[in-house]
N, C-alpha and C positions, 0 to 999 in steps of 0.2 A: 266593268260597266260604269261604277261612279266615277272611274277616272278618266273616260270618254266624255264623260256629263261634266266634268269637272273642265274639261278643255272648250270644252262646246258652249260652257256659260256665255263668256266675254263675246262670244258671237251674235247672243241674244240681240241687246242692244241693239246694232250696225241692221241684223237682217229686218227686224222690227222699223225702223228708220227706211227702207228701203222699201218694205211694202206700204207704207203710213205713206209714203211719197206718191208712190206710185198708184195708190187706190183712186185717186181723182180724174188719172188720165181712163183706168177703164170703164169706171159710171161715165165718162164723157163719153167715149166711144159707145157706149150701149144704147146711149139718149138718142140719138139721130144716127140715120145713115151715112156712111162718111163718104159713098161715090158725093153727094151734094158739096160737102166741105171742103173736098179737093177739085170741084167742080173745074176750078179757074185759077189764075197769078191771086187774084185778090183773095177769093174766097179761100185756096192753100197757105198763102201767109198769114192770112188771119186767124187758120187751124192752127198754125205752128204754135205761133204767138199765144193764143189760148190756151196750148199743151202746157208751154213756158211756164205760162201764169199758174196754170195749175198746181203744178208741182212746187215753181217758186215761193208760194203763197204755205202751202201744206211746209215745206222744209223750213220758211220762216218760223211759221208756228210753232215747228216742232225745235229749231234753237232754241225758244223760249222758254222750251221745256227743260232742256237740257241747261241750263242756264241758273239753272230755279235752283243745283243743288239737290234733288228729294233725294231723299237714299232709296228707293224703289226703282227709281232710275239706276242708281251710281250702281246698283245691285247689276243689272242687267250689262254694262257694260265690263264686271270685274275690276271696278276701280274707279276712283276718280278722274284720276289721272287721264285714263283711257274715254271717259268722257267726255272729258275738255280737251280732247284729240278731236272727236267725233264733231264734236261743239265747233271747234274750229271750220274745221274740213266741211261740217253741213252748211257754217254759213258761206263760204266762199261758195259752195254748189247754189245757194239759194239767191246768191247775190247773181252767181252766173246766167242760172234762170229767168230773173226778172230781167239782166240785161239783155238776154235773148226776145223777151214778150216785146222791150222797148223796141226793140230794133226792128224784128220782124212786122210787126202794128204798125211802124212807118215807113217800113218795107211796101205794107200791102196799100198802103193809103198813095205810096207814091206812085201806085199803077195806075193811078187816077189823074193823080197830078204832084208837082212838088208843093205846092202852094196847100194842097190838102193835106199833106203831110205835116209843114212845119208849122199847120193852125192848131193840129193838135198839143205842140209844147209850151200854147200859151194859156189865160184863160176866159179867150174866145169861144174855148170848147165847150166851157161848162166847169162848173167846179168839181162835178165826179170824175172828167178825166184831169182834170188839174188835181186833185190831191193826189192822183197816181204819180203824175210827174214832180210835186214837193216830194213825196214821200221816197220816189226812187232817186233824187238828187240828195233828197238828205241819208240815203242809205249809201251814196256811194261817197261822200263825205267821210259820214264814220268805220268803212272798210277802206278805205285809203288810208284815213288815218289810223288804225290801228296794224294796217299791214306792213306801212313805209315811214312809220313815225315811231323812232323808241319812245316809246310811253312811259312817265313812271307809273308805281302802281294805283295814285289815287286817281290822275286821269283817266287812265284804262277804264276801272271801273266806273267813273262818270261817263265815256263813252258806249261803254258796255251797257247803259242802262238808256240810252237814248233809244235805242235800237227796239225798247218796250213803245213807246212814244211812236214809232215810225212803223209800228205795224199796225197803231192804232188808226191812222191816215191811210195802212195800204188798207186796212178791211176798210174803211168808208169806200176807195175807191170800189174795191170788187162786188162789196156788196149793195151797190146804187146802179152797178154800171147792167145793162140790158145782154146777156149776152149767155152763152153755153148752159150757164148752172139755171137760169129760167127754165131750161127745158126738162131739166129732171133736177125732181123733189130729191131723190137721195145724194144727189149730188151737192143740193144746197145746204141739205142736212149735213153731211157728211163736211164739209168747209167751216160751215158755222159752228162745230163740235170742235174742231182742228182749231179755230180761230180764239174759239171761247177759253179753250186748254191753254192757250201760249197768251194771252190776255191776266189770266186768273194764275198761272203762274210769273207771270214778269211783276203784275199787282201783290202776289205771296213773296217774293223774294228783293224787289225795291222796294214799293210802293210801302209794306206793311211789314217789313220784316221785323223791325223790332216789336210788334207784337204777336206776330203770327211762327213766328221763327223759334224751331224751341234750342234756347241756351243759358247756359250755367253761370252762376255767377259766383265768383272766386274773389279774395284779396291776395297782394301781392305779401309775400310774407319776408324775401329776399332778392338782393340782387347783388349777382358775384361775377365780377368782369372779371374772366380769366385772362385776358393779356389785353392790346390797344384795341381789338378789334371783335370776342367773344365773351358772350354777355350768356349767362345761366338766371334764369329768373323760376323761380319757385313760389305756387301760386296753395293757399287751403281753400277749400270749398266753403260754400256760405250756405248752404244747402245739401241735396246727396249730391257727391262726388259723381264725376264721368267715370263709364264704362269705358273700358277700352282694349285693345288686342297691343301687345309691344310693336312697335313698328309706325302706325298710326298716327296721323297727325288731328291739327285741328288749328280753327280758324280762331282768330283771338283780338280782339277791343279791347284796348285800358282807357279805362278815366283819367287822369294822371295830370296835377298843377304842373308837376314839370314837364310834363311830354306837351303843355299847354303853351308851356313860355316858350318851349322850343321850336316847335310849328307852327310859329304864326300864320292864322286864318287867309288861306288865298296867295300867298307869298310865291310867286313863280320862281321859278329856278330851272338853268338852264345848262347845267354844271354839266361835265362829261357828254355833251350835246341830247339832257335826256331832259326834255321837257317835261314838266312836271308842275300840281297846285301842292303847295305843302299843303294840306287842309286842316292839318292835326285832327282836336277832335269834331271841328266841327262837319265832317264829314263822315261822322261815326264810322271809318274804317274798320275792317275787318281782315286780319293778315294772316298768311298761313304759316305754322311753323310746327315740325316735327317734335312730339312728344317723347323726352328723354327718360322719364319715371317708368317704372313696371307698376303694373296693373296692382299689385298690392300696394304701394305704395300711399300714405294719407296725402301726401301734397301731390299736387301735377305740376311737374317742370319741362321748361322749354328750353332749347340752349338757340342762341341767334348770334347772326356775324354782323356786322357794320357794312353792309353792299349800299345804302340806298339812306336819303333819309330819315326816313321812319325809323329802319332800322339801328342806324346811327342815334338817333333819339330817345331808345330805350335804352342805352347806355343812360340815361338821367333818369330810369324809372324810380321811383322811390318806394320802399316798404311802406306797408298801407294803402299804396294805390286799388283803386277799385279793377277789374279784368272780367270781361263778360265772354266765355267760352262758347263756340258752336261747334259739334262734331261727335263722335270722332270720323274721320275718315281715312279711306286710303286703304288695299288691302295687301300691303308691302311689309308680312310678316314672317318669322321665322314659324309662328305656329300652322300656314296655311300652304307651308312644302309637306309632300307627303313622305319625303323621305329622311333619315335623323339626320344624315352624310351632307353637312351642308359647307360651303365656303362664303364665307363674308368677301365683302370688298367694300372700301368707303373709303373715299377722296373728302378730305377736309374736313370744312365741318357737314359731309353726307355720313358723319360718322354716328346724327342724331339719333335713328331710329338704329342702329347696331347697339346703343347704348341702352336703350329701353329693353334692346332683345334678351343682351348681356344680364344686365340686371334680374329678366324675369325668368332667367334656365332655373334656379332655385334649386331641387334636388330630385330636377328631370335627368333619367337616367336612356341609355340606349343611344346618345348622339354624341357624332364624333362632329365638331364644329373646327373648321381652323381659319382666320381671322385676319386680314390683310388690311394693316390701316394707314391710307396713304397721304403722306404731308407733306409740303413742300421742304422744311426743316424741323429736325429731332422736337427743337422747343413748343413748333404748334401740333403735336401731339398730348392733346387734350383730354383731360379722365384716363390718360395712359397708367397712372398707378392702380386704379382702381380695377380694370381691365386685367392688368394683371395680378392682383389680388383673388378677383373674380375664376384668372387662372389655373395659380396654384392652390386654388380649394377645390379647382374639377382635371383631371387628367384627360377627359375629353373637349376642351377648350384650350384651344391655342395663339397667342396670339403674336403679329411678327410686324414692324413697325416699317412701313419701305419710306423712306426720306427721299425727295428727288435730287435733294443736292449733291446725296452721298451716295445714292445706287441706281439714280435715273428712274425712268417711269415704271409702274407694273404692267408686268406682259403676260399672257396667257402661255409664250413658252415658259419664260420662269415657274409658271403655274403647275404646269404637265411634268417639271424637273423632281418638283416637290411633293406633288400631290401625284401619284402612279396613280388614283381611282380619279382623277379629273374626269375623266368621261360621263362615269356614274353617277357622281355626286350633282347636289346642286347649288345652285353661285346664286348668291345675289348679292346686288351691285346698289350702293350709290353716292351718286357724285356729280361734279359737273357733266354735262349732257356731254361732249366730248370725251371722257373718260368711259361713261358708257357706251356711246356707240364704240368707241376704238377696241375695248374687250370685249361687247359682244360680238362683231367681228369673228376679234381675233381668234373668242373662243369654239364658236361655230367653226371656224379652223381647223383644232385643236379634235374636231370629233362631239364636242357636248353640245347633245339636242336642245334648239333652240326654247321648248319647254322645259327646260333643268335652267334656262335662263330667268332669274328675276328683278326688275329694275324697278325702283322707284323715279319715275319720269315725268313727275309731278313739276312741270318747268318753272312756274314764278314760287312753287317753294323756296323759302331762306334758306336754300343749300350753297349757294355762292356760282357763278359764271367763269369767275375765271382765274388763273391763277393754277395751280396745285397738284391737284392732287393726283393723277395718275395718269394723263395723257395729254399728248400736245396740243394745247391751244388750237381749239376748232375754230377756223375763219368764218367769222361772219358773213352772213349771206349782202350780195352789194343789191340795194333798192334800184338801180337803172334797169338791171338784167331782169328783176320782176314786173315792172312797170312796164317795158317793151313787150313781156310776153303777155301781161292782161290784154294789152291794145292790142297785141297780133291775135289775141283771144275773140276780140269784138271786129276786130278785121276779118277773121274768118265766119262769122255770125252772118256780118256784112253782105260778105260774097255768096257764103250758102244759101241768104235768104235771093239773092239778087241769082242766081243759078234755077232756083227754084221756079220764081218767078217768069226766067224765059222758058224753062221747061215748060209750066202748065201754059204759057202763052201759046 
């Protein structure tokens, strides 16, 4: 039974999201008769349109929720990770919705006339439907750009936080504008709670978070570049130490004079075609990076690679720099399989959190672990001595180094050659996102159920994109092919509203 409950958690989240979305469309339908509303072309497009709005408006909100971070949330999802999937995917749904309301609302106004339609995209209308039309151009501004623009990470997150900003413009528009939610109180109710929520979280997580936001504050105590490109930073607490599970990451700010000189304030770069503000600090960034210490350990350390500038920047961190901790998250542990029978896998540096796991088996008994670390060449095989130190002090820990220069990529047959209990046991994986999709695959193949699968899929974590470690270079998705199919997406809006419309005529 707990381990039904245990499957069933991560579902939480997505079904919750799906009825929260969905509650507005049926207080609509309850409030009035709906033969009235499909009465005609006009009065069915302008139901449709209002359905849109509905739902668009509710899944906005509820992005914002999801946005915020809360671990009550990340609880219900099973992850972070799995969150900012959800995150993503609600806002394209909520972006598709309100493209729907735009369309169908000038769907229905053009059965009247054209001229009555295109008076509503100015502001001839009025300023309650013109903030509708600012706020859904400026929403589709920052979902283009974050869909068809590599972003680096400190734009992202300046984009990402407009999106608090443009909801505050759509609630002006819905809640001035005369229409459905007039007609029933619970329905007004029910919007203004939805709205209040994604408001009071976008304001708890931009607006306020360095004081509303609880995080730790550490100094930097070392900093050990282990080759041109992998930086260990070891951080003491300045207060009580973070909790934390091995596996688990956490988001991390330094104060840093030289992270200062090196990101000068506002500085664009367009290196590698990836648009980006260096902001340094004055963007009080906040980065993710997987936690390599075990849980007993007095210091918390992070290991990070050179992909990005930031990243390349704390190559200059200095001892004594200030670091302001928030977390921990992520629930990408060896302590939360239920089985002992477990097999690692880690592409590069995704060897982060196997090191934190590594370190914190201690003189746990009953698990046979065996240990897959995969690097492009013998030398970036990092904390390899330790690892095996860590070895031959447990006879159930094993570990086996696959180089791709010298043995090619790790495969799930190789897997099933070595391992006769590969079915039983359980994998977790991680690495570049290519490396994991190709094994789990392969291993799904192989016979092992896709719940004996575990991946940290946590995507702008410092795990590295490309390069290494265990499977072929995944081809990037081309921006034409997605861009044709949004339009073919509003193309078909288009026609269904315009199908509709002769229908009811």
């Amino acid at each position: 039974m707990s381990k039904t409950l245990g499957k069933l958690a991560p579902l939480l989240g997505p079904v919750a999201l799906n009825v929260l979305c969905a509650a507005p469309l049926l207080l609509w339908a309850r409030s009035a008769p709906l033969d009235a509303r499909f009465s005609g072309s006009f009065a069915s497009l302008t139901s449709i349109a209002v359905l849109c709005a509905l739902a668009g408006t509710a899944a906005f909100a509820l992005n914002l929720v999801l946005g915020a971070r809360l671990r009550v949330v990340e609880a219900l999802f099973g992850g972070l990770d799995r969150m900012y999937k959800a995150h993503r995917i609600l806002g394209q749904v909520a972006f598709t919705l309100l493209l729907g309301h735009v369309l169908f609302i000038l769907a229905g106004r053009a059965t009247i006339s054209t001229g009555t339609a295109v008076n509503l995209l100015g502001p001839g209308a009025g300023w309650t439907v013109f903030a509708g039309v600012l706020a859904f151009g400026a929403m589709t501004v920052s979902i283009l750009t974050t869909l068809f623009v590599r972003l680096g990470h400190e734009v992202f997150v300046y984009v990402q936080r407009t999106f608090g900003f443009i909801f505050l413009a759509a609630s002006y528009h819905v809640f001035t504008t005369d229409g459905a939610k007039a007609q029933s109180v619970a329905l007004n109710r029910y919007l203004a709670a939805l709205a209040t929520l994604g408001i009071a979280a976008f304001a708890y997580r931009s607006l306020f978070g360095n004081v509303l936001v609880r995080r730790r504050r550490y100094r930097v105590t070392a900093v050990n570049r282990l080759d041109e490109s992998v930086t260990e930073i070891a951080m003491e607490p300045l207060g009580r130490p973070l909790a934390f599970m091995p596996g688990q990451f956490v988001f991390v700010g330094f104060r840093s004079l030289a992270l200062t000189e090196e990101l000068h304030p506002f500085e664009l770069s367009v290196e590698r075609q990836v648009f980006s503000i260096r902001a340094g600090e004055v963007g009080n960034q906040f980065h993710p990076f997987s936690i390599t210490a075990s849980p007993g350990e007095p210091t918390l350390r992070v290991t990070v690679k050179a992909i990005g500038d930031y990243t390349r920047a704390l190559r200059r961190l200095e001892p004594g720099a200030a670091a302001v901790v928030e977390g921990p998250y992520g629930s990408f542990s060896h302590w939360n399989v239920p089985s002992g029978r477990q097999i690692w896998l880690a592409g590069g540096i995704g060897v982060t959190p196997f090191l934190s796991m590594a370190r914190s088996l201690g003189d746990r008994s009953g698990q046979s672990i065996d240990f897959y670390y995969c690097v492009e060449h013998d030398e970036e095989a990092h904390f390899l001595d330790e690892l095996q130190a860590i070895a031959r002090r447990r006879d159930d820990f094993r570990v086996s180094v696959v180089a791709r220069d010298r043995e090619g990529f790790l495969t799930a047959s190789r897997l099933a050659e070595e391992q006769p209990d590969l079915a039983s046991a359980h994998v977790l994986i991680c690495g570049p996102p290519a490396m994991i999709d190709n094994l789990r695959a392969q291993l799904t193949a192989q016979g092992v159920p896709e719940g004996q699968i575990h991946a940290e899929e946590f995507g702008f974590a410092k795990l590295g994109r490309t390069g290494s470690s265990g499977a072929p270079p995944r081809k990037r998705a081309v921006s034409l092919p997605a861009l044709v199919g949004a339009l073919s997406a509003a193309g078909l809006l288009i026609v269904l509203g315009l199908v509709v419309a002769a229908y009811a005529t």
